[in-house]
PyMOL Python script that loads the backbone (N, CA, C, O; Angstrom):
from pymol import cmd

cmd.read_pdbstr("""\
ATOM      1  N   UNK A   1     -14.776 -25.491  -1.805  1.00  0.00           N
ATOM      2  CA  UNK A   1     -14.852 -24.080  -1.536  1.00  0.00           C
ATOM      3  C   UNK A   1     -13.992 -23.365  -2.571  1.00  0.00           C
ATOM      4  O   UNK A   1     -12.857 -23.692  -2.918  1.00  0.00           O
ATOM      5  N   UNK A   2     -14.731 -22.319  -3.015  1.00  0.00           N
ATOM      6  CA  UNK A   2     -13.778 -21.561  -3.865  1.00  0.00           C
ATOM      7  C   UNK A   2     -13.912 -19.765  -3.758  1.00  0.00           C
ATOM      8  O   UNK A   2     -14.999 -19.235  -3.531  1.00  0.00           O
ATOM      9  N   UNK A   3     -12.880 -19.118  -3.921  1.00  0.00           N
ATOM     10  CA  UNK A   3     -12.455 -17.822  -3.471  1.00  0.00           C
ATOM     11  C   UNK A   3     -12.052 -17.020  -4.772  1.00  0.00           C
ATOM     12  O   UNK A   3     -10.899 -17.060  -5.202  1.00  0.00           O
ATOM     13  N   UNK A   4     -13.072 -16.280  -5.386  1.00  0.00           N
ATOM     14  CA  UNK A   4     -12.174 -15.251  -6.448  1.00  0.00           C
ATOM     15  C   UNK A   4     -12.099 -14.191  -6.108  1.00  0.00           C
ATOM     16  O   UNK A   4     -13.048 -13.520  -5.704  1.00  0.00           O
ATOM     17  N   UNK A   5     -10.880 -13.805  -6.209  1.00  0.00           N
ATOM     18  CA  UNK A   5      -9.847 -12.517  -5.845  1.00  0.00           C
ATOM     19  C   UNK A   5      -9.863 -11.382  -6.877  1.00  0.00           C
ATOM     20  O   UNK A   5      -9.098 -11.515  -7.831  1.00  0.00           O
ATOM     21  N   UNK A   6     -10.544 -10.409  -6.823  1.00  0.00           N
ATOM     22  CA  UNK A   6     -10.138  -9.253  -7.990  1.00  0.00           C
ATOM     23  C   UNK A   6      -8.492  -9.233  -8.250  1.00  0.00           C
ATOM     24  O   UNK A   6      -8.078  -9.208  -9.409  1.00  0.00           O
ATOM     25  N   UNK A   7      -7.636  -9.245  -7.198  1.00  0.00           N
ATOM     26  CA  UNK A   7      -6.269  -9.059  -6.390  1.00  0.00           C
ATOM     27  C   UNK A   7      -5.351  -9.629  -5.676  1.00  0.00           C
ATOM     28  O   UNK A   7      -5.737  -9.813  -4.522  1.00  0.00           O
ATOM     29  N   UNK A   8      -4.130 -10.041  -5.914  1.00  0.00           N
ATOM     30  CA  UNK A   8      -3.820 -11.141  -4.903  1.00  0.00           C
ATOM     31  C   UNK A   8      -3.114 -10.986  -3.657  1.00  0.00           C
ATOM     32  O   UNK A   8      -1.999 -10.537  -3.390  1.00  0.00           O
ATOM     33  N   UNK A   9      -4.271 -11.588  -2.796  1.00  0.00           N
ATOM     34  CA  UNK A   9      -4.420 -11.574  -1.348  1.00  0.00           C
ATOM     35  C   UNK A   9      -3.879 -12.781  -0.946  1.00  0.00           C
ATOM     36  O   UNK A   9      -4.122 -13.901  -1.397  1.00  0.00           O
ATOM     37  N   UNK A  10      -2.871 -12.350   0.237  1.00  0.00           N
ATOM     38  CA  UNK A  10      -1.980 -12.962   1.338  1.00  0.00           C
ATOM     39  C   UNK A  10      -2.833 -14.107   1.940  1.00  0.00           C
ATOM     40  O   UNK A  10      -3.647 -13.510   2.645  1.00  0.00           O
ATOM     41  N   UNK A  11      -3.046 -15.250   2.024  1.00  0.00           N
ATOM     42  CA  UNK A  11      -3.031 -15.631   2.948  1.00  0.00           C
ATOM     43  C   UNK A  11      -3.812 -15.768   4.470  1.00  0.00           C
ATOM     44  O   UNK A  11      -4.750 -16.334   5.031  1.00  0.00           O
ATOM     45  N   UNK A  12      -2.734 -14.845   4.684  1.00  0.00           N
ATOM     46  CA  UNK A  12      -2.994 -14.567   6.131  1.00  0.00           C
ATOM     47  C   UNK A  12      -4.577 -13.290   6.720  1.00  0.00           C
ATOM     48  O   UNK A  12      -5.301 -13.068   7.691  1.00  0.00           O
ATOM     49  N   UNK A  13      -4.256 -12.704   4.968  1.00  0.00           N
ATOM     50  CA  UNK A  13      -5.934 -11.828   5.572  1.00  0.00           C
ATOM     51  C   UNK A  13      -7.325 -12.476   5.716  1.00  0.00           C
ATOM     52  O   UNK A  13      -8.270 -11.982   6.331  1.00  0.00           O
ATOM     53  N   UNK A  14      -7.314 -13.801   4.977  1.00  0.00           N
ATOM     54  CA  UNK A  14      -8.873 -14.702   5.704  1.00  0.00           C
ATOM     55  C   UNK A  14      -8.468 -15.918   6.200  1.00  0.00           C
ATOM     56  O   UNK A  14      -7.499 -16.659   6.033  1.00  0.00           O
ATOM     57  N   UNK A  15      -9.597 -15.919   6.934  1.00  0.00           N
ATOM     58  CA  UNK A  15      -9.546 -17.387   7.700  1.00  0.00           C
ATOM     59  C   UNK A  15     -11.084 -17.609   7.057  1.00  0.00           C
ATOM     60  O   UNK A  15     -11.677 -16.884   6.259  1.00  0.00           O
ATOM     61  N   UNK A  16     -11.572 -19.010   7.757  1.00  0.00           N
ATOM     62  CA  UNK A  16     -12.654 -19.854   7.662  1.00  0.00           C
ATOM     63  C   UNK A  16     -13.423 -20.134   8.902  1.00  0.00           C
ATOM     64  O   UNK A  16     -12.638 -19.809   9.792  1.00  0.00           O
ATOM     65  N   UNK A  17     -14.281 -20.463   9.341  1.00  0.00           N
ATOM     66  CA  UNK A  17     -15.012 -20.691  11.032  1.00  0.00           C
ATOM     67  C   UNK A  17     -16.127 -21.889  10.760  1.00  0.00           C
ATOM     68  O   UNK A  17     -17.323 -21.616  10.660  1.00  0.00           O
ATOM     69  N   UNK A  18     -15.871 -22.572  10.705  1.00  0.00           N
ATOM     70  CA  UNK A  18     -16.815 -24.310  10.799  1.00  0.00           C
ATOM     71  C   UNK A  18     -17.955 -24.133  12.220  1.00  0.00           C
ATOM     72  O   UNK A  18     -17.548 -23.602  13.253  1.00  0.00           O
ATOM     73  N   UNK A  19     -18.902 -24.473  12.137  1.00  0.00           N
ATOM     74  CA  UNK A  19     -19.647 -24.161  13.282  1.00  0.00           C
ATOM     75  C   UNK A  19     -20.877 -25.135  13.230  1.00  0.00           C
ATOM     76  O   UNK A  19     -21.450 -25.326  12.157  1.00  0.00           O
ATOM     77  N   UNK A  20     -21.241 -25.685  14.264  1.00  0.00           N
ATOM     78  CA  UNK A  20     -22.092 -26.862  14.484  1.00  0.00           C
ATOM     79  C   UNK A  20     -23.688 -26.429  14.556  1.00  0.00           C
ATOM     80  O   UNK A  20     -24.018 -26.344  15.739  1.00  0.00           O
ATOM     81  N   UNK A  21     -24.752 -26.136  13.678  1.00  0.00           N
ATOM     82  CA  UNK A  21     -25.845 -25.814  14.455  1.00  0.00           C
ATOM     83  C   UNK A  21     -26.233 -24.423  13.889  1.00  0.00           C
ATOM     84  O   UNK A  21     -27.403 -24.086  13.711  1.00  0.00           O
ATOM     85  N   UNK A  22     -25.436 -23.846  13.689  1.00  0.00           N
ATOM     86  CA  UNK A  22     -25.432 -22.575  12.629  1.00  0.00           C
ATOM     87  C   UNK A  22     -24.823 -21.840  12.132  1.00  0.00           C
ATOM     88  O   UNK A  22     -23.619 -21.881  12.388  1.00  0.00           O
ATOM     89  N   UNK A  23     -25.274 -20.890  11.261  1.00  0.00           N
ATOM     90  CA  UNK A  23     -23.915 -19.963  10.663  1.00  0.00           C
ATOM     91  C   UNK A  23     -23.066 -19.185  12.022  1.00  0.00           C
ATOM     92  O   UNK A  23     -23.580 -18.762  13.057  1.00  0.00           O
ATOM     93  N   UNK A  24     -21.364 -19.161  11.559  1.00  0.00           N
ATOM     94  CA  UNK A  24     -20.789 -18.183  12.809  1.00  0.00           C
ATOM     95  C   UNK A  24     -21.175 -17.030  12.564  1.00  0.00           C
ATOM     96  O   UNK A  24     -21.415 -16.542  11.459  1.00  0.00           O
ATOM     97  N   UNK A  25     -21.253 -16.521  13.653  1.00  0.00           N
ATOM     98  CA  UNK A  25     -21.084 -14.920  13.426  1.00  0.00           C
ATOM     99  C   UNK A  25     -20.171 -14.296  13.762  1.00  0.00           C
ATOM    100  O   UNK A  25     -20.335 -13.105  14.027  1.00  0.00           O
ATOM    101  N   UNK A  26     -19.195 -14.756  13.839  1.00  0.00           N
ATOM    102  CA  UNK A  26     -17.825 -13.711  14.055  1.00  0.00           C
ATOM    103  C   UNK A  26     -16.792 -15.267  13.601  1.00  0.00           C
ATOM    104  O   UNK A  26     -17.139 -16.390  13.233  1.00  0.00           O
ATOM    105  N   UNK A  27     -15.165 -14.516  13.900  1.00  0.00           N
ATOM    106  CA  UNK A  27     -14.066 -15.686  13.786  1.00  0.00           C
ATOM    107  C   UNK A  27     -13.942 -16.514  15.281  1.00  0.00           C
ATOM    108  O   UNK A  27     -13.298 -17.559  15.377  1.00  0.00           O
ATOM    109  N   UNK A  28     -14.740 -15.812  16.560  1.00  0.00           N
ATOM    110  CA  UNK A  28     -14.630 -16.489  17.873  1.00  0.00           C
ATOM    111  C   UNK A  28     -15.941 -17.847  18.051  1.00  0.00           C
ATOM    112  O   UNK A  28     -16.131 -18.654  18.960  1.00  0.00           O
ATOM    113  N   UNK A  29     -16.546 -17.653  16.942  1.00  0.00           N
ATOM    114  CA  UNK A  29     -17.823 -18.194  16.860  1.00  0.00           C
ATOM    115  C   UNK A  29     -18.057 -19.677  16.348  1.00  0.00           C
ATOM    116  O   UNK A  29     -19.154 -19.954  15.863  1.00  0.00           O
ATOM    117  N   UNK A  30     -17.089 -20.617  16.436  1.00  0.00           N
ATOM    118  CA  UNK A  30     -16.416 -21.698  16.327  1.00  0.00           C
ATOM    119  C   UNK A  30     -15.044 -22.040  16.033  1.00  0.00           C
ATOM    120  O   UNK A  30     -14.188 -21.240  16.410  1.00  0.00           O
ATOM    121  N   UNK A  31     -14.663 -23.146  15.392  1.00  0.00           N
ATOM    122  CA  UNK A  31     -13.388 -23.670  14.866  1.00  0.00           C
ATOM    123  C   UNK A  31     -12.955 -22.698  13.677  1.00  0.00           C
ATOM    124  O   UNK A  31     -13.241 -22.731  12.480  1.00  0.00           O
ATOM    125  N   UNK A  32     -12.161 -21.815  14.427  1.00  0.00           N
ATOM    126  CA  UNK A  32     -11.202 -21.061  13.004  1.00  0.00           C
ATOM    127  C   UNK A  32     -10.427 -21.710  12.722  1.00  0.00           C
ATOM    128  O   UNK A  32      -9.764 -22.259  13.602  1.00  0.00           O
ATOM    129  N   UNK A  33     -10.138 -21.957  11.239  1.00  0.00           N
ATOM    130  CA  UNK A  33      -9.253 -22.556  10.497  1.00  0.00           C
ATOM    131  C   UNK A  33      -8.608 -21.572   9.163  1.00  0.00           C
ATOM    132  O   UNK A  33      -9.165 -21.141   8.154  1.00  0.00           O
ATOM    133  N   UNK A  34      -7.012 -21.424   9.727  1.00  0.00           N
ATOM    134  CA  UNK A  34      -6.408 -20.864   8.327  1.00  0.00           C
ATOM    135  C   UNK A  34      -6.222 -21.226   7.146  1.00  0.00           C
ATOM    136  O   UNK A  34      -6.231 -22.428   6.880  1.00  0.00           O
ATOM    137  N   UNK A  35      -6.057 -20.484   6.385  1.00  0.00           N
ATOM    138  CA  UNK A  35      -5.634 -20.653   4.847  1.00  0.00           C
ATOM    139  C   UNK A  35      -4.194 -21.347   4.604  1.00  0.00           C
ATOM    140  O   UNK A  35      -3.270 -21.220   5.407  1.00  0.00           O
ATOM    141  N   UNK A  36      -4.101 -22.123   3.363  1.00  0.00           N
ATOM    142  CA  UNK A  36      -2.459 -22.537   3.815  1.00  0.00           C
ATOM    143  C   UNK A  36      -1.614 -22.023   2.697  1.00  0.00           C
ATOM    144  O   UNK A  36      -0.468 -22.428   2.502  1.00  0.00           O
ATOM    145  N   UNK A  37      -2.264 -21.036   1.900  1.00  0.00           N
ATOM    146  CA  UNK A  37      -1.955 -20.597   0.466  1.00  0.00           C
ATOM    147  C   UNK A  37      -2.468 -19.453  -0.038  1.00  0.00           C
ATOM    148  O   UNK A  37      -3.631 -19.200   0.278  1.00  0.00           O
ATOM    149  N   UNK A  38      -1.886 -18.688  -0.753  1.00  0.00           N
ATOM    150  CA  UNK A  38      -2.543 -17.570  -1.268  1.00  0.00           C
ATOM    151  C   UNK A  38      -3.397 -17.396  -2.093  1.00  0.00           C
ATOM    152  O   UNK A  38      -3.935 -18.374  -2.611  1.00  0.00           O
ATOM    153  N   UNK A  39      -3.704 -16.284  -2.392  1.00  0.00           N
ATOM    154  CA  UNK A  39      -5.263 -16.108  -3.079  1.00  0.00           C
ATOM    155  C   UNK A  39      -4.400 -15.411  -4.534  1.00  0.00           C
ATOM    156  O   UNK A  39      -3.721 -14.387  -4.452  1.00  0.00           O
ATOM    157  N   UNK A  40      -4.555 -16.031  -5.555  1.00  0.00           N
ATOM    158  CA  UNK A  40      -4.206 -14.837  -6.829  1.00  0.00           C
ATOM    159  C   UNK A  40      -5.518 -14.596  -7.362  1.00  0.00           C
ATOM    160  O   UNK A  40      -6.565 -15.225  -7.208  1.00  0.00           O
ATOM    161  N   UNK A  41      -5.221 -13.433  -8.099  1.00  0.00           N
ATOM    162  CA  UNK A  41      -6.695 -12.758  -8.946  1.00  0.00           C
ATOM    163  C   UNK A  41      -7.041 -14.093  -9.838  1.00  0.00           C
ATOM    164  O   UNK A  41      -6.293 -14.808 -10.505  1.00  0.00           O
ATOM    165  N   UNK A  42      -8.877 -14.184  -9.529  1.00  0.00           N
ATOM    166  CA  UNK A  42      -9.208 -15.024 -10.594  1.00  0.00           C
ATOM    167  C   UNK A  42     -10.160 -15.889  -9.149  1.00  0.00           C
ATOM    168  O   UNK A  42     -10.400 -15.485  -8.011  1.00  0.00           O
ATOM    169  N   UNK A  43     -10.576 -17.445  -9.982  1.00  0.00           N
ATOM    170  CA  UNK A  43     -11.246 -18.268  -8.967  1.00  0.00           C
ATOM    171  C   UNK A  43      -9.972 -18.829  -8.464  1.00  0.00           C
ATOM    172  O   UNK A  43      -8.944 -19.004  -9.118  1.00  0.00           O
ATOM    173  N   UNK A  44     -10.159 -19.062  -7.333  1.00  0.00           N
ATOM    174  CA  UNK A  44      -9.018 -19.854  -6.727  1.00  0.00           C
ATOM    175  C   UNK A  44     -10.026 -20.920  -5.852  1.00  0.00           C
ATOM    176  O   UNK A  44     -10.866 -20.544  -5.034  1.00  0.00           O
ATOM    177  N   UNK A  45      -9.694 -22.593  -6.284  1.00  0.00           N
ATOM    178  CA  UNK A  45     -10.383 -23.887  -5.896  1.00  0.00           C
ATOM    179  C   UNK A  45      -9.635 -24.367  -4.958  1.00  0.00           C
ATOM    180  O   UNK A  45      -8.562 -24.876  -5.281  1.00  0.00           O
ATOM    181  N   UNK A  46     -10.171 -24.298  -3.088  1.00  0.00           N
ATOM    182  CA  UNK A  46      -9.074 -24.726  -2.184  1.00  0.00           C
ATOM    183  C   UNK A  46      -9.330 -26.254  -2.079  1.00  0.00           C
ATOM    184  O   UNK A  46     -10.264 -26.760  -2.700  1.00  0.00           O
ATOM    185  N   UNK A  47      -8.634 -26.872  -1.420  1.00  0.00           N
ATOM    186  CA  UNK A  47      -8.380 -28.001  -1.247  1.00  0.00           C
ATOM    187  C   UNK A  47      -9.948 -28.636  -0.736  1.00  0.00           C
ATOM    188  O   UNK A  47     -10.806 -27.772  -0.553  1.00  0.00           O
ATOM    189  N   UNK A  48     -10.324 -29.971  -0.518  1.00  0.00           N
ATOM    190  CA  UNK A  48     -11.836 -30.208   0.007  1.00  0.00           C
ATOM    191  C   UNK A  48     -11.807 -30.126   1.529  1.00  0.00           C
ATOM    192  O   UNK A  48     -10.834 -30.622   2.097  1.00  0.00           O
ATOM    193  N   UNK A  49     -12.744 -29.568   2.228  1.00  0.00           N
ATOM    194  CA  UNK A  49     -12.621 -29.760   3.931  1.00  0.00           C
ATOM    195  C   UNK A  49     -13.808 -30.689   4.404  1.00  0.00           C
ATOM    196  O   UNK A  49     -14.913 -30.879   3.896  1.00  0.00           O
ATOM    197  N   UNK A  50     -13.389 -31.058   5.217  1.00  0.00           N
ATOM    198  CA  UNK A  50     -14.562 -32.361   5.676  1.00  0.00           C
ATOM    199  C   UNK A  50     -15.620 -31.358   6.996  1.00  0.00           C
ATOM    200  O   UNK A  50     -15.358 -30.917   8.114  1.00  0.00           O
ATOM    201  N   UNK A  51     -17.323 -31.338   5.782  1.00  0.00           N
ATOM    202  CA  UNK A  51     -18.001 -30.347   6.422  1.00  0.00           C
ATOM    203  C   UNK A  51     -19.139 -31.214   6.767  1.00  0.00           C
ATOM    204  O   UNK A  51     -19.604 -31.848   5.820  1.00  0.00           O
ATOM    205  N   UNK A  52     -19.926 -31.451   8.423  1.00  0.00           N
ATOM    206  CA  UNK A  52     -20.818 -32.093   8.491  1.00  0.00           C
ATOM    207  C   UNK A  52     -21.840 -31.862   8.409  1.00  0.00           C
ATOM    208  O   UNK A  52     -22.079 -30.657   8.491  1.00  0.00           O
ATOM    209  N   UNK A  53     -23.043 -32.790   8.208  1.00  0.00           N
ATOM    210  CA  UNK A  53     -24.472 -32.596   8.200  1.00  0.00           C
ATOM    211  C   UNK A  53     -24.910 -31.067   8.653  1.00  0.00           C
ATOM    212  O   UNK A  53     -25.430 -30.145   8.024  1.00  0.00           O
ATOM    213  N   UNK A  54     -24.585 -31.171   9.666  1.00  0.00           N
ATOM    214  CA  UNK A  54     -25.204 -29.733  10.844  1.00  0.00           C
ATOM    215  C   UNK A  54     -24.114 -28.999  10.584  1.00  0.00           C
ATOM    216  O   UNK A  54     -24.657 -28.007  11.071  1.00  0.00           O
ATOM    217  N   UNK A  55     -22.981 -28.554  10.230  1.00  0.00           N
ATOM    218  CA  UNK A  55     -21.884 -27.521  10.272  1.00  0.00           C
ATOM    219  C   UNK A  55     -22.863 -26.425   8.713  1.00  0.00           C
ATOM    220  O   UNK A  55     -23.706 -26.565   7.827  1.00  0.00           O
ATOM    221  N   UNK A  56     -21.751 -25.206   9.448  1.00  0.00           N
ATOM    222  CA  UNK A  56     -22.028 -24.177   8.514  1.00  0.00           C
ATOM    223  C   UNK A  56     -20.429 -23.863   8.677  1.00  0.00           C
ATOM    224  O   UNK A  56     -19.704 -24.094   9.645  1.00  0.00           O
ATOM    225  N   UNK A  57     -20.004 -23.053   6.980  1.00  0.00           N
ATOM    226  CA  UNK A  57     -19.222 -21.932   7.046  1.00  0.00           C
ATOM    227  C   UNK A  57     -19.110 -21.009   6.522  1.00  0.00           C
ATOM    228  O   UNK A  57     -19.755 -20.823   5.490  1.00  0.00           O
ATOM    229  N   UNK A  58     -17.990 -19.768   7.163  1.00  0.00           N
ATOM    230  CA  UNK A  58     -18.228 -18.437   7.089  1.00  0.00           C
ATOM    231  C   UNK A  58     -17.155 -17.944   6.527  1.00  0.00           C
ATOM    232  O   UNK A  58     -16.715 -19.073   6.309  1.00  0.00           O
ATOM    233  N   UNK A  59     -16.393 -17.309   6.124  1.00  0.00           N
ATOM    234  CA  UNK A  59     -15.068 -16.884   6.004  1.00  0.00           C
ATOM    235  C   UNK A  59     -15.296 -15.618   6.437  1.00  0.00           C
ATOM    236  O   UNK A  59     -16.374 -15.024   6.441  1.00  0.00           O
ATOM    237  N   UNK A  60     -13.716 -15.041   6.980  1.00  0.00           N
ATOM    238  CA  UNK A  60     -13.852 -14.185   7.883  1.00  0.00           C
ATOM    239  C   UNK A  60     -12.583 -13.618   7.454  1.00  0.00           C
ATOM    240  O   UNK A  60     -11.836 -14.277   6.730  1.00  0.00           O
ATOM    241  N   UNK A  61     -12.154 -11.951   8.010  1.00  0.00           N
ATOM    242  CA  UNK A  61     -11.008 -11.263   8.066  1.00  0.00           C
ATOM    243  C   UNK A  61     -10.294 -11.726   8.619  1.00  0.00           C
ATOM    244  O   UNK A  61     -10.699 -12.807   8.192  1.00  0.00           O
ATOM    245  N   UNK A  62      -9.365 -12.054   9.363  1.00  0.00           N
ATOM    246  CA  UNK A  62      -8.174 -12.191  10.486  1.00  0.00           C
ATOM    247  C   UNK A  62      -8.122 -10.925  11.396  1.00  0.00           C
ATOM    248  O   UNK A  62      -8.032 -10.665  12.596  1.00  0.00           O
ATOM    249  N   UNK A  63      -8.203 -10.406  10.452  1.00  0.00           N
ATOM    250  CA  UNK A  63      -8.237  -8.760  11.342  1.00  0.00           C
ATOM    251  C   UNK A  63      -8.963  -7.321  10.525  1.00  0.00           C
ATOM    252  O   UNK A  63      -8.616  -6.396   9.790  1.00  0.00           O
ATOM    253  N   UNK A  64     -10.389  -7.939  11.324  1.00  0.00           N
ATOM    254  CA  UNK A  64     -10.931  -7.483  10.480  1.00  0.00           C
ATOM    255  C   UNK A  64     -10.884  -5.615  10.544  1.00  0.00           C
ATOM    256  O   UNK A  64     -11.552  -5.050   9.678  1.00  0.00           O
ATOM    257  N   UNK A  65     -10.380  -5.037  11.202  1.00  0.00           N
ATOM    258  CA  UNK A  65     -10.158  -3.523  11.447  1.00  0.00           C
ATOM    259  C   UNK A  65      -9.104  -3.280  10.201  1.00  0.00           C
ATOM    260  O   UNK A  65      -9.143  -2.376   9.367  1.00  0.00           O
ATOM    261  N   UNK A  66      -8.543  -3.912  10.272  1.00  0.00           N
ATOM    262  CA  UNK A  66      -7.063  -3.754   9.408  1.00  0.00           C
ATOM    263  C   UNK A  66      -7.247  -4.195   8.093  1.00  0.00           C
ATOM    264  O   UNK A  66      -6.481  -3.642   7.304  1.00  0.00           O
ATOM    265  N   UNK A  67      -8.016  -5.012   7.599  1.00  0.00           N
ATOM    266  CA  UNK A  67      -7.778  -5.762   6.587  1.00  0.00           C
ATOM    267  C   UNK A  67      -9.369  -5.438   5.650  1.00  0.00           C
ATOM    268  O   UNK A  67      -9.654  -5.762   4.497  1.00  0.00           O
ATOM    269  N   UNK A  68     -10.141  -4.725   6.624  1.00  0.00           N
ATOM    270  CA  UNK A  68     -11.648  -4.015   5.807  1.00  0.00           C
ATOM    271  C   UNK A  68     -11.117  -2.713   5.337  1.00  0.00           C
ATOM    272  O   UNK A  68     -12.003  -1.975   4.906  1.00  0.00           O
ATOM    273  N   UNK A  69      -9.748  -2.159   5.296  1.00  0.00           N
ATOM    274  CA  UNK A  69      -9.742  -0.970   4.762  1.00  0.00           C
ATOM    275  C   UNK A  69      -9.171  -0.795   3.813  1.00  0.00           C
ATOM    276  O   UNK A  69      -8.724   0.294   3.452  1.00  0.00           O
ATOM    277  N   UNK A  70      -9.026  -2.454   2.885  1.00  0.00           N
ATOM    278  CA  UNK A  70      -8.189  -2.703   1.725  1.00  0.00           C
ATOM    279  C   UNK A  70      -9.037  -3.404   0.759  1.00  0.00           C
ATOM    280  O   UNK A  70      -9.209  -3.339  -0.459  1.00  0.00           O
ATOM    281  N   UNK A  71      -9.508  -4.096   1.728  1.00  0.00           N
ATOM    282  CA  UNK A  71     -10.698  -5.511   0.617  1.00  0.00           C
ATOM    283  C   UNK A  71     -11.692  -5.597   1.320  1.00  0.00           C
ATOM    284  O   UNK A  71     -11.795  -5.505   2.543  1.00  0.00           O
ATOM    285  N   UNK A  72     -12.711  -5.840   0.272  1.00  0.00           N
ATOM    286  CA  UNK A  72     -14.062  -6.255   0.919  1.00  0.00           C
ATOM    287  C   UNK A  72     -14.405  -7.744   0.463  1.00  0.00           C
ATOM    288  O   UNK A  72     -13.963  -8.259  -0.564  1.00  0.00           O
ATOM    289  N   UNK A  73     -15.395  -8.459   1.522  1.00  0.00           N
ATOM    290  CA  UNK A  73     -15.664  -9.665   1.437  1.00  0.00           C
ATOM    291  C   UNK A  73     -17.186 -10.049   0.650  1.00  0.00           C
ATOM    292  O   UNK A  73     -18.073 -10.172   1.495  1.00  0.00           O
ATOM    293  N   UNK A  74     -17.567 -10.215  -0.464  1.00  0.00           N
ATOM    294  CA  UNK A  74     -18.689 -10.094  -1.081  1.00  0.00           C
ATOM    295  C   UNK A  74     -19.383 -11.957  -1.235  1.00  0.00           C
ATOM    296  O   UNK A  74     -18.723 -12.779  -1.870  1.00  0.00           O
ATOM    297  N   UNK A  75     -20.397 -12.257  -0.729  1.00  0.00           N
ATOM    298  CA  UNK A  75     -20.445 -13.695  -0.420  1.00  0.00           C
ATOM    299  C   UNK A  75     -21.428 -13.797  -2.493  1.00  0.00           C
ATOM    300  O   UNK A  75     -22.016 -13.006  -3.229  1.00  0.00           O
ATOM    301  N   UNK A  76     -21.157 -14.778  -2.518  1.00  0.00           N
ATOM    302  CA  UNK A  76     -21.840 -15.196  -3.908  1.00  0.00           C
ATOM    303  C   UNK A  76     -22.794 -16.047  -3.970  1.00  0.00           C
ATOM    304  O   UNK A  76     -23.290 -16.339  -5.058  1.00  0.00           O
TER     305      UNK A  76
END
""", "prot")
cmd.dss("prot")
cmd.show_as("cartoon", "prot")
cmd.util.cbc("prot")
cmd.orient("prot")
């Protein structure tokens, strides 16, 4: 998985959601899993996560009220 940042973002403003069967649609919508490191401007290459056959993932805000009025999430 990899994340490029126009800007460098905390951390704590995305998470990830692993989900069995289909894409999540929200962060309640399976296994949220945090970030353990920050995002600097540029590609940033996270560590490998063990994703199965049937899983999908999503990345998500943490909060997303708070944290959509700074950055937007653009999928590639």
């Amino acid at each position: 998985m990899a994340i490029t940042a126009e800007v460098p973002v905390a951390r704590d403003v995305l998470c990830y959601v692993k989900k069995r069967g289909g894409h999540p649609a929200g962060k309640e919508d399976g296994i949220l899993f945090p970030f353990v490191q920050d995002f600097a401007p540029g590609r940033n290459v996270l560590p490998p996560i063990e994703i199965g056959k049937d899983d999908f993932v999503r990345i998500f805000f943490t909060d997303g009220p708070k944290y959509g009025l700074y950055y937007e999430l653009v999928p590639e």
